[in-house]
C-alpha positions in Angstrom: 134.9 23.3 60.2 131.6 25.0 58.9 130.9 25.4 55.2 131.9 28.7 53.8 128.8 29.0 51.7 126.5 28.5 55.4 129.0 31.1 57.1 128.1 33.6 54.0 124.5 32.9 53.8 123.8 33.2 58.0 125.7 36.7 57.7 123.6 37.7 54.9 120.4 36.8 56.0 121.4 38.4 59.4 122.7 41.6 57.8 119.3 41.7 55.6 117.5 41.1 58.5 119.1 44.5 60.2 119.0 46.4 56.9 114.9 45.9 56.9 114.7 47.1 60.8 116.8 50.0 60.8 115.3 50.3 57.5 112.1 51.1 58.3 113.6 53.1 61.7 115.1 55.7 59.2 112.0 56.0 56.6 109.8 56.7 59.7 111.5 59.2 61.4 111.6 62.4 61.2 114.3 63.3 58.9 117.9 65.0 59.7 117.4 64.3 63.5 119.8 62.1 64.9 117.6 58.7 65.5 117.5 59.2 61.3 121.2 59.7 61.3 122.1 57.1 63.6 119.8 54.3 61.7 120.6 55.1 58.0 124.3 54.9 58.7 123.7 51.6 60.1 121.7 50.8 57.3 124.4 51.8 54.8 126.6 49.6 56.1 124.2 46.9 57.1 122.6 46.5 53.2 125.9 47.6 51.4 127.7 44.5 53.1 124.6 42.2 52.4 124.3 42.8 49.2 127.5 42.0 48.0 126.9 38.8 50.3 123.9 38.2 48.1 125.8 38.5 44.9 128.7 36.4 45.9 125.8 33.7 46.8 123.9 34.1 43.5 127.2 33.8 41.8 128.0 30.6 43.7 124.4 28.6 43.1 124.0 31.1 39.6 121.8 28.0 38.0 119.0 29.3 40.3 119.6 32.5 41.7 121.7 34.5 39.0 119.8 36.9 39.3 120.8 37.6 42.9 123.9 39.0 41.4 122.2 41.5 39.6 120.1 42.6 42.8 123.4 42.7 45.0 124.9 44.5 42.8 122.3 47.1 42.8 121.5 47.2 46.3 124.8 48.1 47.0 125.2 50.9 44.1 122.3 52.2 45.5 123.3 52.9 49.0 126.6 54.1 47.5 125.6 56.3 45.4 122.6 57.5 48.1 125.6 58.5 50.1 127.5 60.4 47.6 124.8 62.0 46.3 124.5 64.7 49.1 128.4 65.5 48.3 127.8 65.6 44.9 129.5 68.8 44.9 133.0 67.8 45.9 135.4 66.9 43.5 136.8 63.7 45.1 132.9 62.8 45.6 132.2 63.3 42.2 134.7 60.7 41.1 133.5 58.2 43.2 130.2 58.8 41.8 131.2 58.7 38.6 132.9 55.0 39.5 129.6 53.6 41.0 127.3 55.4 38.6 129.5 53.2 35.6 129.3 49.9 37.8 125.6 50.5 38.1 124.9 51.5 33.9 127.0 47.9 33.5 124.4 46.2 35.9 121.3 47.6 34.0 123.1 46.5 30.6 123.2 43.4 32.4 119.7 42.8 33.3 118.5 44.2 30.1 120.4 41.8 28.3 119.3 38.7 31.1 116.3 39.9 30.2 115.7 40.4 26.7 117.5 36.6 26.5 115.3 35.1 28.7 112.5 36.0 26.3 113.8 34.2 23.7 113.5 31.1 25.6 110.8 28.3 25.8 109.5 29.2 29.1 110.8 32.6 29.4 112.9 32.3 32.0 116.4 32.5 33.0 118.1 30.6 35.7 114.7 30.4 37.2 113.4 33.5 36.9 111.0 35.1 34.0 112.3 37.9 32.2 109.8 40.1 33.9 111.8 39.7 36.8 115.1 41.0 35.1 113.2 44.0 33.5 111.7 45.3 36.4 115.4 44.9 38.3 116.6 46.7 34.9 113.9 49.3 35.1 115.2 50.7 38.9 118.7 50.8 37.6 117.7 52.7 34.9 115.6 55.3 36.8 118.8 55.4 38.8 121.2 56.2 36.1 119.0 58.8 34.9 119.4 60.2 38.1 123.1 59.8 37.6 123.1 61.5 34.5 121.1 64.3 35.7 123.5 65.1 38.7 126.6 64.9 36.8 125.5 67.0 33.9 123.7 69.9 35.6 126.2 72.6 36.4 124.8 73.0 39.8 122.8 71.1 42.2 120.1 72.1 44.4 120.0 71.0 47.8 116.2 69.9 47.2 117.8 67.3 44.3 120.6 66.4 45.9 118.5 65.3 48.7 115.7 63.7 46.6 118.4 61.6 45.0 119.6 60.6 48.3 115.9 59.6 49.7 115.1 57.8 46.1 118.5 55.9 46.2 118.0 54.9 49.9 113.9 53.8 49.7 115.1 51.9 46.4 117.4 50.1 48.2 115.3 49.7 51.2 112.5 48.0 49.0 114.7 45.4 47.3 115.8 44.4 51.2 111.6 44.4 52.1 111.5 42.6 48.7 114.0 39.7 49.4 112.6 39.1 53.3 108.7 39.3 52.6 108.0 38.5 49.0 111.5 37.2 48.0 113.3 34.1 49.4 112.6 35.3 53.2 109.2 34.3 52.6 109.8 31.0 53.4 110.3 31.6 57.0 106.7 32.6 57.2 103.5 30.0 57.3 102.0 28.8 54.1 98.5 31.1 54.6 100.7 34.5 55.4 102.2 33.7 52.3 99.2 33.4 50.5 97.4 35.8 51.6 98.8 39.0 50.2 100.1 40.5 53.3 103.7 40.2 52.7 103.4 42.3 49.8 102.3 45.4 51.8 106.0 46.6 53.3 107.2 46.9 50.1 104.0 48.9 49.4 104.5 50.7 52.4 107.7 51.6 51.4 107.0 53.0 47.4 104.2 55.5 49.1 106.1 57.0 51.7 109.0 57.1 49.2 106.8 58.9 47.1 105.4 61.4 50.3 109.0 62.3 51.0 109.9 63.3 47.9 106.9 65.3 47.5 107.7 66.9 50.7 111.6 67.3 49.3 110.9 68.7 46.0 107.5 70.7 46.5 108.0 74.5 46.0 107.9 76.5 48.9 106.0 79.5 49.1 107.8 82.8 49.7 105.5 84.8 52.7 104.5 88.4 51.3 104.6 90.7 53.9 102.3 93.8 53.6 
């Protein structure tokens, strides 16, 4: 019978794999047509499901990969709350919101915490990673919640925001999926000189400037014609 733990990791690393392809499908094309549509549901569904793989996985072997729990965890907030955040306005949306926003301020209390310990340690790291890696994991999920904040406070949304948030949310999640194939433990899978060469490190790039494009596309103002 095979071993749970091989089942678990095959399905993750296959799921990741999809997530990165559709991925990139849904950041490149042209946004609100269908072939968007089509991809980012599948990769909702495709990085929601392995990054509550990967958190089960870094729970199971946490003396090296506890952090993996804290990057499931926030892979799947994200895409969550990418998803609510265009309904925003709903009440029953809001609630759920509300739900994965809390699970999400845990997670950065979490990685702050991993983080700040990790410091106080010899080496400076934690279950094998330095703290830099928990504070940089700690710093998206606190952009994030600011983001939360700012959505549940504000009396009313604009579809520009409510949109950014969705495009920051997904690219966010998109980047830790880049992250764990290229630079992260998928790097493996690639020959020694691609890994040393610096090349690996350019999807994730790739992914934080056209991020950055859309939402200066999103949240640009628009100028109103003046007709003579």
């Amino acid at each position: 019978m095979p071993d749970l733990h091989v089942i678990t990791l095959v399905l993750h690393v296959a799921l990741g794999t999809l997530a990165v392809i559709v991925g990139a499908i849904a950041l490149g094309s042209r946004k609100g047509r269908n072939v968007h549509v089509g991809a980012g549901r599948i990769f909702v569904i495709s990085m929601g499901l392995t990054s509550m793989l990967g958190a089960v996985l870094g729970a199971y072997r946490f003396d090296t990969f506890w952090i993996t729990v804290h990057a499931g965890i926030l892979g799947a907030t994200l895409v969550a709350s990418g998803v609510l955040a265009v309904r925003i306005q709903a009440a029953r949306t809001k609630r759920w919101f509300v739900a994965v926003a809390a699970v999400n301020a845990l997670n950065a209390a979490g990685l702050g915490g991993a983080g700040w310990y990790a410091t106080t340690l010899p080496d400076a790291r934690l279950f094998g990673f330095a703290a830099a890696d928990y504070f940089f994991l700690f710093g998206m999920a606190a952009i994030v919640f600011a983001g939360d904040l700012r959505l549940l406070l504000v009396t009313k949304v604009s579809n520009r925001h409510r949109i950014a948030q969705h495009l920051s949310r997904m690219c966010l999640s998109f980047f830790i999926a880049a992250g764990s194939a290229f630079t992260g433990p998928g790097a493996s899978a690639f020959p020694e000189a691609v890994q040393n060469s610096g090349l690996l490190s350019l999807p994730e790039l790739a992914i934080v400037l056209l991020m950055l494009f859309w939402l200066w596309k999103t949240l640009r103002p628009h100028r109103s014609v003046v007709t003579q």
